[in-house]
N, C-alpha and C positions, 0 to 999 in steps of 0.2 A: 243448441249445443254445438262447438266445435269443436273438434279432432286434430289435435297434432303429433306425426310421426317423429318424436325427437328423443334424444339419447337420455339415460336414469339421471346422467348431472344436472341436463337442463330440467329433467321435471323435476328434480329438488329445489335448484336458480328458482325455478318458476312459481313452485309451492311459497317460498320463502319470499316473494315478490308481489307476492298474491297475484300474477299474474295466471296459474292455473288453480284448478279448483280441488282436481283429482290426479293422478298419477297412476299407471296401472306397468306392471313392469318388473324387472330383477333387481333391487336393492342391497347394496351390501353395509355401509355405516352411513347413519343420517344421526338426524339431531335429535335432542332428546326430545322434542315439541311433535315431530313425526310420527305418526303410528300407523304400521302397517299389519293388513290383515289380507289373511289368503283370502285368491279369488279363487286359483288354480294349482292340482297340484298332481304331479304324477312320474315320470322315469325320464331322463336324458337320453334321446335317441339322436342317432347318427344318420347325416345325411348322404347318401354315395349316390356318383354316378349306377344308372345301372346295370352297364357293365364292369365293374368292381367287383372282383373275386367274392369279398364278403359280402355282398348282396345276394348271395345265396343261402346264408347262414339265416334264422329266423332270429338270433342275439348275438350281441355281440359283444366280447369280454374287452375289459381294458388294457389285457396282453396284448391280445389281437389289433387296439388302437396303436399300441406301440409302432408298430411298424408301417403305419399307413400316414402317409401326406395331408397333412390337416392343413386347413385353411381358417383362421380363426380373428377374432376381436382383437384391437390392440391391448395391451398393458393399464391396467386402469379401469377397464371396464366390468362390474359389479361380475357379468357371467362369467366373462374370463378368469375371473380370479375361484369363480367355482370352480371352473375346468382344471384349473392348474392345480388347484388343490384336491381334487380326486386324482390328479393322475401320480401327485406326489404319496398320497394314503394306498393307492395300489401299487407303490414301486417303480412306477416305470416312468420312461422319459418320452416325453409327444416327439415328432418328429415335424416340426410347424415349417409349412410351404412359404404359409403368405399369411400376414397382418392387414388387417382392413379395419376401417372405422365401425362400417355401416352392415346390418345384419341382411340386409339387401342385396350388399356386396358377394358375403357369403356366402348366401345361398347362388348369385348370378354365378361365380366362380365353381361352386362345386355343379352346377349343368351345364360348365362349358367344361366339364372333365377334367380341371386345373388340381382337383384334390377332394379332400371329404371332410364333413362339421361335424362337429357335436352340438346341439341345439337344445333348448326347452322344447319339449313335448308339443306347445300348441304354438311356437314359429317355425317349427320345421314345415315349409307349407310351400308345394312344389304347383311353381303356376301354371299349370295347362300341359309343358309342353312332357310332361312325362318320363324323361331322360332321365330321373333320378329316382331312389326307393328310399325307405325309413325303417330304420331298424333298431330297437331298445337297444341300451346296453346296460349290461348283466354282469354278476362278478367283478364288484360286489355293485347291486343295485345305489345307484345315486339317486335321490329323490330331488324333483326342481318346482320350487312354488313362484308364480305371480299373484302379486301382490296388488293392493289398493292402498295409495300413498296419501293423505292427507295432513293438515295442518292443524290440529288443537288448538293454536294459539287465537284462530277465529271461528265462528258459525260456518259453515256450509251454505251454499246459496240453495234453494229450491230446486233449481234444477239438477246441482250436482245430489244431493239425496236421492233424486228421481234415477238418475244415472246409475249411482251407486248402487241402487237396491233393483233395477233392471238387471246390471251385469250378474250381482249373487242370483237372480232368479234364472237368469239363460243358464248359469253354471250348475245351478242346482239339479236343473233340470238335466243336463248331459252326464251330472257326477263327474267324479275324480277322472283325466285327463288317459285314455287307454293304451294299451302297449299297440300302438300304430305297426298294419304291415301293410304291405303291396296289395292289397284288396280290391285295389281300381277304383277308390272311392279319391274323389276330388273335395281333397282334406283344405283346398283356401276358398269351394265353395261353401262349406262347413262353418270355417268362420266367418265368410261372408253374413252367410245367413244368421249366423250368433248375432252378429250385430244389427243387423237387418231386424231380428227378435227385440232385442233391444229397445232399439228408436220406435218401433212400433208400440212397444210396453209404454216407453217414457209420450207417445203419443195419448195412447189410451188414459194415463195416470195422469194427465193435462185436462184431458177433456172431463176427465170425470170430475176433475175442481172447479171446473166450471157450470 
């Protein structure tokens, strides 16, 4: 099985190329040959330095976003365009620091204290060094699901089957995606180990075919 970090247009490119098998991700329009089904699914939380005023708060409303230095995805991008349209359905106007491609970027930028994200639930995922908190936001709650992308128009290989039904079995087993707080829990060792679950499963469901 391979792994690649790339953006929802390439794993559409890729679907439609057959050059990937699977897709896991935030989709906004695809073809009608695509079908997507949740993997993941739970509340849009924000990422702050933390020292950030609101990182005292346990939620946090989308008034309260109005007025804070966001660092966000560019234009075009499936999540972004959900952001914008909550913040259009709650009245307010974002006040956007910085445009980045890469959700990598984002998160690097808001623990060098450059400003704060909005994120799906299961990438807000703060590496090691602790500088930053997560915190839901509330009023009015915005739900964010990833997804599992696949191509109708051909079979599934073996492997991705095995794949696919490993990912719904980690998720199953953790349930709907929680309202994250500052608990000191090391939330990218978490997903580590998801996946780490995973390749193990898809280990096990190999050898048993054999």
């Amino acid at each position: 099985v391979k792994l690649m970090d790339v953006s929802a247009e390439h794993i559409l490119e890729g679907l439609a190329q057959r050059h990937i098998d699977l897709g896991f991700g935030v989709f906004s329009a695809v073809q009608p040959h695509i079908k997507l089904e949740t993997l993941l699914r739970g509340p849009l939380v924000v990422l702050l330095p933390r020292s950030h005023p609101l990182a005292e708060h346990r939620k946090i409303t989308w008034q309260q976003l109005g007025s804070v230095d966001l660092v966000v995805q560019k234009s075009g991008n499936p999540f972004r365009a959900d952001v914008d349209r909550a913040f259009a359905q709650a009245g307010v106007t974002p006040t956007i620091q910085a445009e980045v491609a890469q959700l990598n970027t984002v998160i690097s930028m808001v623990e060098a204290g450059m400003g704060c994200a909005i994120l799906p639930p299961y990438t807000a995922l703060v590496p090691g060094s602790r500088r930053t908190v997560v915190r839901p936001v509330a009023a009015p709650f915005v739900p964010s699901e990833i997804v599992i992308a696949t191509d109708t128009l051909r079979a599934p290989s073996a492997a991705a089957l095995m794949f696919r039904a490993a990912a719904h079995q980690t998720t199953e087993e953790g349930g709907d995606a929680p309202l994250q707080q500052d608990d000191g829990r090391d939330e990218a060792g978490d997903v580590a180990r998801a996946f780490a679950r995973m390749q193990e499963e898809l280990r096990r469901q190999e050898a048993a075919r054999r």
